[in-house]
KEGU-679519 format. One record per residue (C-alpha): residue in three letters; chain; x, y, z. Coordinates in nm, 3 decimals. Last residue first. Example, Ala and Ser with C-alpha at 12.3 -4.5 7.8 and 13.67 -1.06 7.14 Angstrom:
<sites>
SITE  residuo  cadena       c1       c2       c3
SITE      SER       A    1.367   -0.106    0.714
SITE      ALA       A    1.230   -0.450    0.780
</sites>
This chain:
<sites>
SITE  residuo  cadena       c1       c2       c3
SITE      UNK       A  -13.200   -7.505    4.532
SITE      UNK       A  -13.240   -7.162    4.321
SITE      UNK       A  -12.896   -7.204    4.142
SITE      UNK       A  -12.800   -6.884    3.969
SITE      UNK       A  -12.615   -6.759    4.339
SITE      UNK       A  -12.313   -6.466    4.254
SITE      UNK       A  -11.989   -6.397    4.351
SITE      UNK       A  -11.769   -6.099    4.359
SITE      UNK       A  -11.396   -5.958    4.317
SITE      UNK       A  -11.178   -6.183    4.391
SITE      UNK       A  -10.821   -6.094    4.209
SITE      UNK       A  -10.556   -6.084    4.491
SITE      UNK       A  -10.749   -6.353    4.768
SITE      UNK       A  -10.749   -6.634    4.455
SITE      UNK       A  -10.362   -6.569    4.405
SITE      UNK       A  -10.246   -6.571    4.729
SITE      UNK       A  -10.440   -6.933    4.807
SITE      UNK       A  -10.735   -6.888    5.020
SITE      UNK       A  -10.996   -6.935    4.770
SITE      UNK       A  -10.833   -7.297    4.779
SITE      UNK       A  -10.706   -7.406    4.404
SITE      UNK       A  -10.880   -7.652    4.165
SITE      UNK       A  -10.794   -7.670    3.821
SITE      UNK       A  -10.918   -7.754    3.482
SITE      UNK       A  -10.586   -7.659    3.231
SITE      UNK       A  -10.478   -7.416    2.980
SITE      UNK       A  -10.240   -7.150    3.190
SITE      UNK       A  -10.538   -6.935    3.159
SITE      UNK       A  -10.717   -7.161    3.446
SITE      UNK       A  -11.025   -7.338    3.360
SITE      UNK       A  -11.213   -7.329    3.685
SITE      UNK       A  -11.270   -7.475    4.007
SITE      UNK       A  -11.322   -7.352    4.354
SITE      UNK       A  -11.200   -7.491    4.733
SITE      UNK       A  -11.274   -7.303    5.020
SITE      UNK       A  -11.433   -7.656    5.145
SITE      UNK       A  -11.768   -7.629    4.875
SITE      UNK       A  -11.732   -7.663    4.478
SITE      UNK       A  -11.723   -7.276    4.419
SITE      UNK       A  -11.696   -7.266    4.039
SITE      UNK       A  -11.473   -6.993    3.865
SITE      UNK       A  -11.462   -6.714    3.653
SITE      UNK       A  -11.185   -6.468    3.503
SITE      UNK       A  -11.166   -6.102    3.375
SITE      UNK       A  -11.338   -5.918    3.612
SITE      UNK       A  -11.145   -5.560    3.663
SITE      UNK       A  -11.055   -5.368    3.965
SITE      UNK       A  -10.963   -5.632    4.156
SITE      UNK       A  -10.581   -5.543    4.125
SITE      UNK       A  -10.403   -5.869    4.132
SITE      UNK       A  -10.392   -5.833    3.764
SITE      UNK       A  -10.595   -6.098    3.646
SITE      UNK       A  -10.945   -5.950    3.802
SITE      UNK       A  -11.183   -6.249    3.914
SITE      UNK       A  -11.555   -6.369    3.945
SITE      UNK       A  -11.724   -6.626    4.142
SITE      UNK       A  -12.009   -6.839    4.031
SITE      UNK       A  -12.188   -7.017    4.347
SITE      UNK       A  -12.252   -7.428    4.276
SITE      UNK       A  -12.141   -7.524    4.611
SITE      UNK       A  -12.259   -7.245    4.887
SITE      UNK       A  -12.060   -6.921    4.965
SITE      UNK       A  -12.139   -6.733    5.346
SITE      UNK       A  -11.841   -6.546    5.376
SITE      UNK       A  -11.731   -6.473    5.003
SITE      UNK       A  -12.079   -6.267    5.015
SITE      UNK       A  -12.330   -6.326    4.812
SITE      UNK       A  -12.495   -6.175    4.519
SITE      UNK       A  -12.805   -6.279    4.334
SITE      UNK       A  -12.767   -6.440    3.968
SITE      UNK       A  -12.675   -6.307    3.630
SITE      UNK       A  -12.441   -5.966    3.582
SITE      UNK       A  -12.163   -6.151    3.699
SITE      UNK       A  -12.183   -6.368    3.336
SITE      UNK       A  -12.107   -6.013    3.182
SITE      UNK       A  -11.804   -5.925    3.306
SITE      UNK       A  -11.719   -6.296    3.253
SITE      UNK       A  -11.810   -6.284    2.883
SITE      UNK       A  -11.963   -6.627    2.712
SITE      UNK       A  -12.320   -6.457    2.801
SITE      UNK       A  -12.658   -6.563    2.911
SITE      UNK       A  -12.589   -6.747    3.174
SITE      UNK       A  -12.872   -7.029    3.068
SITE      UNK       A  -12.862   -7.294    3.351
SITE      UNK       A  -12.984   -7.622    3.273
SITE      UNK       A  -12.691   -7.863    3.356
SITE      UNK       A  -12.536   -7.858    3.056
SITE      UNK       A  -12.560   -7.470    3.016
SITE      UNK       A  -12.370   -7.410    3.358
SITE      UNK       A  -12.060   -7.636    3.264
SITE      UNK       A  -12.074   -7.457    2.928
SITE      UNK       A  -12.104   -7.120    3.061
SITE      UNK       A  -11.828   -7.216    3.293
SITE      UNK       A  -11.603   -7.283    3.027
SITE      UNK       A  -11.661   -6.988    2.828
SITE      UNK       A  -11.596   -6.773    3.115
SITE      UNK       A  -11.235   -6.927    3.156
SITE      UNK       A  -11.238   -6.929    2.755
SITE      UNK       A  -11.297   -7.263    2.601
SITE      UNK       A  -11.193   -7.571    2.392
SITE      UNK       A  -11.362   -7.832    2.459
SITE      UNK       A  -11.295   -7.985    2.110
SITE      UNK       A  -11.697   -8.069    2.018
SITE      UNK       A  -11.796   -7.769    2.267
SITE      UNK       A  -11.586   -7.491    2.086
SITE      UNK       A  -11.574   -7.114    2.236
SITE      UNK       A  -11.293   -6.933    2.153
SITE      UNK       A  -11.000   -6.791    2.287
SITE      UNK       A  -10.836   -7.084    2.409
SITE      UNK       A  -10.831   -7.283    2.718
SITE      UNK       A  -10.869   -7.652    2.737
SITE      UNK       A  -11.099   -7.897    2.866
SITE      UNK       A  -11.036   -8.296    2.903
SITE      UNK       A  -10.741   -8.310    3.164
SITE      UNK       A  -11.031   -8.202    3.430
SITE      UNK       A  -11.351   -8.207    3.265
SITE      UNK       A  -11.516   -8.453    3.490
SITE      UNK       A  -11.452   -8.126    3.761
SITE      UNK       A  -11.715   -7.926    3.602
SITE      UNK       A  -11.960   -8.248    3.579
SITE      UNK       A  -11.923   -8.297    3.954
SITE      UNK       A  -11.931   -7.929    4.026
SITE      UNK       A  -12.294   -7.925    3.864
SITE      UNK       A  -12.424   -8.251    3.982
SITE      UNK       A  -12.345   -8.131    4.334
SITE      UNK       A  -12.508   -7.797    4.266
SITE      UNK       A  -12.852   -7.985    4.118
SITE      UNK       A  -12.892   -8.095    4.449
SITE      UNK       A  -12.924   -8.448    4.545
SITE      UNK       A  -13.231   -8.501    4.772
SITE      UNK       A  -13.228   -8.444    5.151
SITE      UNK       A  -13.557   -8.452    5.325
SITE      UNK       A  -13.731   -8.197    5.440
SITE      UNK       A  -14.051   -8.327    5.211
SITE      UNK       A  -14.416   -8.136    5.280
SITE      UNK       A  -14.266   -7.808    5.407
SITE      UNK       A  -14.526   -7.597    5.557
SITE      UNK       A  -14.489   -7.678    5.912
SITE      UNK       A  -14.641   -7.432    6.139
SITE      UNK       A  -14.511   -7.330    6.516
SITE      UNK       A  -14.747   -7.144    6.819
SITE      UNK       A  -14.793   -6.913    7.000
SITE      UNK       A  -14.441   -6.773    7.121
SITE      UNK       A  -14.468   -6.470    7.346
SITE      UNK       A  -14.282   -6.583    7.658
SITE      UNK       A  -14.009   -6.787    7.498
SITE      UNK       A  -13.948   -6.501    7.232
SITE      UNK       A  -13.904   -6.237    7.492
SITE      UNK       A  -13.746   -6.474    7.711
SITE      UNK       A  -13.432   -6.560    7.493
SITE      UNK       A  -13.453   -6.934    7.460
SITE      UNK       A  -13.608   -6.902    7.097
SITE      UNK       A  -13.228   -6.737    6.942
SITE      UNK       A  -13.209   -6.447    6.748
SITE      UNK       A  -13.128   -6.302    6.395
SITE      UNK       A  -13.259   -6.034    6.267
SITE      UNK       A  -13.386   -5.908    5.902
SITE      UNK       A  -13.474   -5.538    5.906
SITE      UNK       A  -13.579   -5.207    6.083
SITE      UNK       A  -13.942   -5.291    5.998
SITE      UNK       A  -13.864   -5.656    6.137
SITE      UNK       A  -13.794   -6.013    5.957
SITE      UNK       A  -13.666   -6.266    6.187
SITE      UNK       A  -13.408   -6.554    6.116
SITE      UNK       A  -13.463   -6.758    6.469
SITE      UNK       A  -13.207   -7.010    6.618
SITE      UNK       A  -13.328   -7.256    6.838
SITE      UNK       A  -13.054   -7.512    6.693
SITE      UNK       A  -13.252   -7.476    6.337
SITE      UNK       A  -13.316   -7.204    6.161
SITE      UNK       A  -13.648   -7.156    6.196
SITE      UNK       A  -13.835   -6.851    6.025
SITE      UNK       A  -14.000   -6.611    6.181
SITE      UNK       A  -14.313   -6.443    6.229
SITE      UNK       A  -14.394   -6.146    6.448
SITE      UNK       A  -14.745   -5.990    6.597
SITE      UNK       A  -14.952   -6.251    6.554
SITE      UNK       A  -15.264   -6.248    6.811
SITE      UNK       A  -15.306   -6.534    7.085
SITE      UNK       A  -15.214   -6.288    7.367
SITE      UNK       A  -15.054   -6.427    7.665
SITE      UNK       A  -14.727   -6.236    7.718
SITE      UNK       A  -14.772   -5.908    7.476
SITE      UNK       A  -14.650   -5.814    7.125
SITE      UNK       A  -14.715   -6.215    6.985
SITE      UNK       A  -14.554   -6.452    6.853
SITE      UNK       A  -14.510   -6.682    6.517
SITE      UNK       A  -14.248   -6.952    6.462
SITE      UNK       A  -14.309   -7.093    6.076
SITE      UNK       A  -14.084   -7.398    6.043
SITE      UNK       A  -13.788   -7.408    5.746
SITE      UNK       A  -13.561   -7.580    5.983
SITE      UNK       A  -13.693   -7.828    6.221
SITE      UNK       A  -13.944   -7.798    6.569
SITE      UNK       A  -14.052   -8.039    6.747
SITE      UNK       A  -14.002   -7.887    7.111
SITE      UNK       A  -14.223   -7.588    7.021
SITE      UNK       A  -14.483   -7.852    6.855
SITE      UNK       A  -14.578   -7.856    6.520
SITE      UNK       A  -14.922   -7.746    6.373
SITE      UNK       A  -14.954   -7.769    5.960
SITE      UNK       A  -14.943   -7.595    5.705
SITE      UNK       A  -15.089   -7.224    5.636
SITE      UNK       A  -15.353   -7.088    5.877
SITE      UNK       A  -15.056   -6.868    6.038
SITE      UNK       A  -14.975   -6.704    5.688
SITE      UNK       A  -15.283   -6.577    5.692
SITE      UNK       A  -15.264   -6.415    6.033
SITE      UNK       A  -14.955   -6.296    5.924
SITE      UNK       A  -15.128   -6.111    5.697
SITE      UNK       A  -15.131   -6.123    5.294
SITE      UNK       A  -15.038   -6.527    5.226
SITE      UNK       A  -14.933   -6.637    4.938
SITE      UNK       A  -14.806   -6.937    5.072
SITE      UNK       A  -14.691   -7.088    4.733
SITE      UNK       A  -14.371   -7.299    4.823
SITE      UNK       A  -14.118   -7.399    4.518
SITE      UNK       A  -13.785   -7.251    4.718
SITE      UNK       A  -13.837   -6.905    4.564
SITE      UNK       A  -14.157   -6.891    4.674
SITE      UNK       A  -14.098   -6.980    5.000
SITE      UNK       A  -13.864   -6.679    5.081
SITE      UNK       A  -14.106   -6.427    4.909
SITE      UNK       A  -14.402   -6.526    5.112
SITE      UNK       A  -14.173   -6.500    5.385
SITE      UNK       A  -14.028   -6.142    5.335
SITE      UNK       A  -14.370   -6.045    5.214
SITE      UNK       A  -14.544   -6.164    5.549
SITE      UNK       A  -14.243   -5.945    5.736
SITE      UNK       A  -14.301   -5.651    5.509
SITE      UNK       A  -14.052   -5.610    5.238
SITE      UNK       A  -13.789   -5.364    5.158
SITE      UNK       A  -13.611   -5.372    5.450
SITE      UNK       A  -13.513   -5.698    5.312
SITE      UNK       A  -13.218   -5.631    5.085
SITE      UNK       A  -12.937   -5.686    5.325
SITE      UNK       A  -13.071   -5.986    5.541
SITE      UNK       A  -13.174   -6.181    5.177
SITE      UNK       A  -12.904   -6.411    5.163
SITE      UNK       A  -13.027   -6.504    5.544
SITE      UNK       A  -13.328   -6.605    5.358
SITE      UNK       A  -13.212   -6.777    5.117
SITE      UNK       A  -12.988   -7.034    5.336
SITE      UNK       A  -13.263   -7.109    5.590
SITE      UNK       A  -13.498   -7.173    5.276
SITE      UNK       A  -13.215   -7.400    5.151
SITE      UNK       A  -13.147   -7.561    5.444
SITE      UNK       A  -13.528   -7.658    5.533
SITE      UNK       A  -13.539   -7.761    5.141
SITE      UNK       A  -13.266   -8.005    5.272
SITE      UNK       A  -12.898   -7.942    5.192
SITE      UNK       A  -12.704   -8.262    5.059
SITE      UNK       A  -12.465   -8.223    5.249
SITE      UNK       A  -12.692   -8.094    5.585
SITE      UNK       A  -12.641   -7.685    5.563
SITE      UNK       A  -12.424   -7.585    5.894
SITE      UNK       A  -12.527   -7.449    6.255
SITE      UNK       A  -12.532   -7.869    6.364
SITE      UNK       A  -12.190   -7.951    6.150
SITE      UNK       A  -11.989   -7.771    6.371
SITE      UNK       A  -12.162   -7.653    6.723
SITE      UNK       A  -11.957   -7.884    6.882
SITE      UNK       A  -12.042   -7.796    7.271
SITE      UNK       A  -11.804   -7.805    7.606
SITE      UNK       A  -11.823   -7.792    7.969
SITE      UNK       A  -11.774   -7.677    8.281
SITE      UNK       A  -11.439   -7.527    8.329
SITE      UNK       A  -11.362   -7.280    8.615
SITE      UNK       A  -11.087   -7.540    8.804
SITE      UNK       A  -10.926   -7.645    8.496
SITE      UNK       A  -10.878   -7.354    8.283
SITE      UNK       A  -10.862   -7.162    8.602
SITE      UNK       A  -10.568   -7.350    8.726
SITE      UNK       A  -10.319   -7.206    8.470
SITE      UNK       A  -10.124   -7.361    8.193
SITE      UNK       A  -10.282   -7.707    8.112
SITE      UNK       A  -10.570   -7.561    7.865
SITE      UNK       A  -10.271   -7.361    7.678
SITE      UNK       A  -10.428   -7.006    7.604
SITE      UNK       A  -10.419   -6.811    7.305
SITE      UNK       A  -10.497   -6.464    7.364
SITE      UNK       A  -10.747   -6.177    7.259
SITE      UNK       A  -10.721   -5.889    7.533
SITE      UNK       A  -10.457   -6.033    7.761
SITE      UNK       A  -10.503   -5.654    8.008
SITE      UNK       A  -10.917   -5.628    7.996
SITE      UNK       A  -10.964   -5.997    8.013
SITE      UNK       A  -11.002   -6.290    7.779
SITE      UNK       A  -11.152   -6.252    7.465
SITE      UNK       A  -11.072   -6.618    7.328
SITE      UNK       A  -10.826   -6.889    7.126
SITE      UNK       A  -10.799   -7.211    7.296
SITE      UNK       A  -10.560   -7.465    7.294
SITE      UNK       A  -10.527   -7.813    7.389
SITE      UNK       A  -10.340   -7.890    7.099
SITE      UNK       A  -10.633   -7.810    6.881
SITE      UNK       A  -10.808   -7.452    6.795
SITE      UNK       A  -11.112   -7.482    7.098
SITE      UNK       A  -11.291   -7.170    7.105
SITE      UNK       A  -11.362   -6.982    7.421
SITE      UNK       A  -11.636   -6.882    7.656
SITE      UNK       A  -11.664   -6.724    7.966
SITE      UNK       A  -11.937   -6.620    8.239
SITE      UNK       A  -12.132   -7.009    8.231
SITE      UNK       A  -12.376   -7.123    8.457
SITE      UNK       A  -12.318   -7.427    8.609
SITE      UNK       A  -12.148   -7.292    8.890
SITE      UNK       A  -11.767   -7.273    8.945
SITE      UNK       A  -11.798   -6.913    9.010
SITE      UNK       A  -11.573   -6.822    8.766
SITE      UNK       A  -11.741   -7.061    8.496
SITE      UNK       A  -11.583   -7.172    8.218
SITE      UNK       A  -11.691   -7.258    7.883
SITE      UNK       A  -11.556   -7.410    7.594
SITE      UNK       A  -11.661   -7.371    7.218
SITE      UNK       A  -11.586   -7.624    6.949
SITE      UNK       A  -11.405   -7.518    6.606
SITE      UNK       A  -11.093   -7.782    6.663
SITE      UNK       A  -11.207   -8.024    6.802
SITE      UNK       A  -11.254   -8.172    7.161
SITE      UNK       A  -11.250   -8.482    7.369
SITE      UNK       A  -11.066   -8.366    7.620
SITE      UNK       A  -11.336   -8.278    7.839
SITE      UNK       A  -11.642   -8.483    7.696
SITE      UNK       A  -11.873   -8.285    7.415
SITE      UNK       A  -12.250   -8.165    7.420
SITE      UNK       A  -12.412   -8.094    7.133
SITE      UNK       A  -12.505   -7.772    6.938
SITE      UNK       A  -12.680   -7.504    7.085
SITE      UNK       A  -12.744   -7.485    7.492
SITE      UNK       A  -12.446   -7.360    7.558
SITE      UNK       A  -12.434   -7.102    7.356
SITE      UNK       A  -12.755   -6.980    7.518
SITE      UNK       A  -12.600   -6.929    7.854
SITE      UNK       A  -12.252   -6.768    7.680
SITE      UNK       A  -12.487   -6.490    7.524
SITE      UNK       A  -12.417   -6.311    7.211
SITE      UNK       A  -12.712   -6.498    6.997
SITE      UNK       A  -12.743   -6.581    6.649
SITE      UNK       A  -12.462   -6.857    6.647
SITE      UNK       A  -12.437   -6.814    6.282
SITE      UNK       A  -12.202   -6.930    6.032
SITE      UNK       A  -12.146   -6.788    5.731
SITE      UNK       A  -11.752   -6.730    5.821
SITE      UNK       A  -11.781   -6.369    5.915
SITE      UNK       A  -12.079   -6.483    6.148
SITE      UNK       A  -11.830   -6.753    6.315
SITE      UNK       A  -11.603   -6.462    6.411
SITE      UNK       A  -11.876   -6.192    6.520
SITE      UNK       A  -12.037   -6.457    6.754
SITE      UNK       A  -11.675   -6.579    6.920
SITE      UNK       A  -11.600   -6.168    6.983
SITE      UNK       A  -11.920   -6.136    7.117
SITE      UNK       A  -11.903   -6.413    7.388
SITE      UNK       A  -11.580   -6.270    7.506
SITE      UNK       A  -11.663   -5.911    7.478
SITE      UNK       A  -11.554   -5.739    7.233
SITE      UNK       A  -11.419   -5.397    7.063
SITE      UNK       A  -11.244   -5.351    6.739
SITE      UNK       A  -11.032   -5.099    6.638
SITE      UNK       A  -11.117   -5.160    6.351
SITE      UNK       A  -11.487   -5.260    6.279
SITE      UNK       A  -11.714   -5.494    6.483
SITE      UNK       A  -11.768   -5.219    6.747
SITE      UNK       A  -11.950   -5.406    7.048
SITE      UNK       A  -11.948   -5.195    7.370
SITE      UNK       A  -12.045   -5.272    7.729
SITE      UNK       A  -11.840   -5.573    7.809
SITE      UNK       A  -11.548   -5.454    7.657
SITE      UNK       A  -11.153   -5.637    7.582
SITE      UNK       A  -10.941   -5.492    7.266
SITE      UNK       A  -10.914   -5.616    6.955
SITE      UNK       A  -10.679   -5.508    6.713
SITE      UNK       A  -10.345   -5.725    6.884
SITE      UNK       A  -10.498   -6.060    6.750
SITE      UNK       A  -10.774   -6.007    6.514
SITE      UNK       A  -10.607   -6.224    6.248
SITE      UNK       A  -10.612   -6.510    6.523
SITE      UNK       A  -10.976   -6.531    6.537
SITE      UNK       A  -11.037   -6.523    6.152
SITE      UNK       A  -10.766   -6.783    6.134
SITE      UNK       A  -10.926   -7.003    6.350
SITE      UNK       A  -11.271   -6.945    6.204
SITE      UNK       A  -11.156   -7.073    5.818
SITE      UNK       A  -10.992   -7.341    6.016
SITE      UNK       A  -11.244   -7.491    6.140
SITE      UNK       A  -11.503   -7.419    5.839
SITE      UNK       A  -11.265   -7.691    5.627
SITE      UNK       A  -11.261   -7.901    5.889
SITE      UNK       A  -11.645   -7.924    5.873
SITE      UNK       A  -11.633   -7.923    5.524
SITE      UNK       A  -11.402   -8.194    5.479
SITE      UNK       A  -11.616   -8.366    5.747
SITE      UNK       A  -11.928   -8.305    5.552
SITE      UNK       A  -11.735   -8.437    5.237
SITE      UNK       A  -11.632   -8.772    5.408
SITE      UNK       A  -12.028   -8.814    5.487
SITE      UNK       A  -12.149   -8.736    5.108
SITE      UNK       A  -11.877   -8.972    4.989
SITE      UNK       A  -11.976   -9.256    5.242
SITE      UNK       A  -12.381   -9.218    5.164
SITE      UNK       A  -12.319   -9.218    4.749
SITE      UNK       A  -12.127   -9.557    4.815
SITE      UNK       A  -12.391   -9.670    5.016
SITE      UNK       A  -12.643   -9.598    4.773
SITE      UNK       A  -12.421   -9.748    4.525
SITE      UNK       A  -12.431  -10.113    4.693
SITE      UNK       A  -12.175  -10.318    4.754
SITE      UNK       A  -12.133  -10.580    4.981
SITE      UNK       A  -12.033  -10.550    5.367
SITE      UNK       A  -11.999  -10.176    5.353
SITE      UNK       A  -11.885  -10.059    5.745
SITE      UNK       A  -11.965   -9.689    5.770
SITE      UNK       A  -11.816   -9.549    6.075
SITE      UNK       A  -12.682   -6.314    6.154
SITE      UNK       A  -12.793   -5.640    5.982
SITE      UNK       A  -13.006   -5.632    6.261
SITE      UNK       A  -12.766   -5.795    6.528
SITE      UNK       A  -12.476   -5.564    6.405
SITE      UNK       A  -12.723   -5.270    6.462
SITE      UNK       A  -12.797   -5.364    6.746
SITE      UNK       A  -12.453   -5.382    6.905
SITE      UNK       A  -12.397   -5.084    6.774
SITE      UNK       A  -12.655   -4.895    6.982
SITE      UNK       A  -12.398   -4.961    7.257
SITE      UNK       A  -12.463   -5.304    7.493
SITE      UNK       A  -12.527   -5.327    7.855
SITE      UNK       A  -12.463   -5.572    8.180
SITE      UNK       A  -12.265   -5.846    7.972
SITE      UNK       A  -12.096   -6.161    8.126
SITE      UNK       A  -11.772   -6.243    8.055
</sites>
């Protein structure tokens, strides 16, 4: 329902996110494989919200003035659908039902997935006070009231899901990386990487930094430098990777904040107190905006060198073997050895044939928001406490790696044995 006030926590949260082929061609081939994958992933991301929502089942408990995203947790219904899809590396960036519906597109009644959010409106208005996720069957999964708390409601099973609903958006693939990412994507993707770390730069530094490490020079030292970069887009033109800058008061045509666009009028912004996340249709941001910058020259999608990693890893299936030592000519290879090898013949130097010491190399990231091409690191004794093993993330909680029983595999990061030994992963790819 609707929110009147929020607990310091709340900011705090906020400041820490048909192909038909008549002949063939390879192009097209290439086209179908990258579209069946996006809908893997898509499904994929589905479920991996689902069961986020139903583990908090009976911890939760109903507030619209508090948001406490630890146990015992405390949400509102809009809140309690933002904190789920930003545990899964998704983010909806706002905690308002009005906004939500305006992200994404719009979907006929009955003509939902699973992942897309429903609204409802008390009033019957157009305006939304509720909001839900859709988990199939005609169910939904949301905060409901102060007594149901988080529930699982059959569409069909009272009149208010009938009578107060007004609409529905698929926010799944539109909030996600395009397969193949974009260098929009990947500067998205860095940068909210970076949330933890980047109280230790200045907003122009944040962004200077952010480009840089996606092959853009701004080297800019103001934000009034950075706005003379690129070139002028529109508000209502806008794509991922723009420059957004506003200013401290309505009508002023001096910089005060920059961000970075994320796409689906989401905002990645860096402050003094930190990296936020917002969305443009807030009025603040609607008020104060001056004007947009393009710097990217080519947003288009190319073939990342991630995809040609995970598709060489998994060639080796029924080729590789394990054994403790490291021989290329008999592909022969420790866990770690194997991914050094998969790594080193696609470029990538990780420095070591050790796994303790492979984890070492690269930037962290959390299981939540993993990209294909991520290393991730393992105990062997269900224990976390020591790495021992590696792996591949190849995208669709799935990860490959040259298991100890002496094969190339692929298992879910899901499975019992993946969520008993992971212990961390790391980026080395820098697109």
């Amino acid at each position: 329902m609707k929110r009147k006030l929020f607990s310091a926590a709340l900011v705090t949260c906020l400041s820490v996110s048909s192909l038909t082929v008549p002949l063939y061609n390879p192009s097209q081939t290439v086209s179908a494989a990258t579209t069946q994958t996006s809908q893997q992933a898509v499904a994929a991301k589905a479920e991996q919200l689902i069961q986020t929502a139903k583990s908090l089942i009976g911890k939760s408990t109903y507030s619209t003035a508090v948001y406490k995203p630890t146990y015992p947790y405390q949400f509102s219904c809009a809140t309690f659908l933002m904190y789920i899809f930003e545990k899964n590396g998704v983010d909806l960036a706002t905690y308002n039902e009005d906004f939500m519906m305006q992200q994404g597109t719009p979907v006929a009644k009955g003509q939902w997935q699973k992942g897309d959010l429903l609204f409802f409106s008390s009033k019957k208005s157009k305006v939304p006070d509720h909001v839900a996720m859709y988990i199939g069957d005609n169910k939904v999964i949301h905060m409901a009231d102060p007594k149901q708390n988080i529930v699982i409601s059959d569409m069909n099973s009272k009149p208010y899901y009938t009578e107060s609903y007004i609409g529905a958006r698929r926010v799944l693939p539109s909030l996600m990386a395009s397969n193949p990412a974009t260098k929009g994507d990947n500067i998205v993707s860095l940068a909210y990487d970076l949330k933890k770390s980047a109280n230790k730069y200045t907003s122009t530094d944040f962004v200077n930094h952010v480009y840089k490490n996606n092959g853009i020079t701004l080297n800019a030292s103001s934000l009034k430098a950075l706005q003379s970069n690129g070139t002028t887009v529109s508000r209502s033109n806008l794509k991922k990777g723009d420059l957004v800058f506003f200013s401290s008061s309505i009508g002023s045509s001096t910089p005060a904040l920059v961000a970075i666009y994320a796409g689906d009028h989401r905002l990645i912004i860096p402050t003094s107190g930190g990296v936020i996340s917002r969305v443009l249709l807030v009025d603040y941001y609607n008020d104060r905006f001056i004007t947009a910058k393009r710097v990217l020259t080519d947003n288009v999608s190319t073939a990342p060198t991630a995809d040609k990693l995970v598709n060489f890893a998994s060639s080796l299936t029924g080729k590789a073997k394990f054994g403790y030592v490291y021989n290329e000519n008999t592909l022969t290879f420790t866990g770690a050895g194997f991914t050094y090898y998969v790594y080193k013949q696609n470029g990538i130097d990780l420095k070591s044939k050790m796994a303790a010491q492979q984890s070492q190399v690269g930037t962290a990231v959390l299981k939540s928001n993993l990209k294909k091409g991520d290393l991730l690191f393992f105990s062997l004794d269900n224990k976390r406490t020591r790495i021992s093993q590696t792996g591949i993330y190849i995208g669709g909680n799935q990860f490959i790696s040259l298991s100890t029983t002496g094969k190339v595999v692929t298992q879910s990061m899901s499975s019992t044995w993946a969520s008993q030994n992971f212990v961390k992963a790391t980026r080395v790819l820098s697109n």
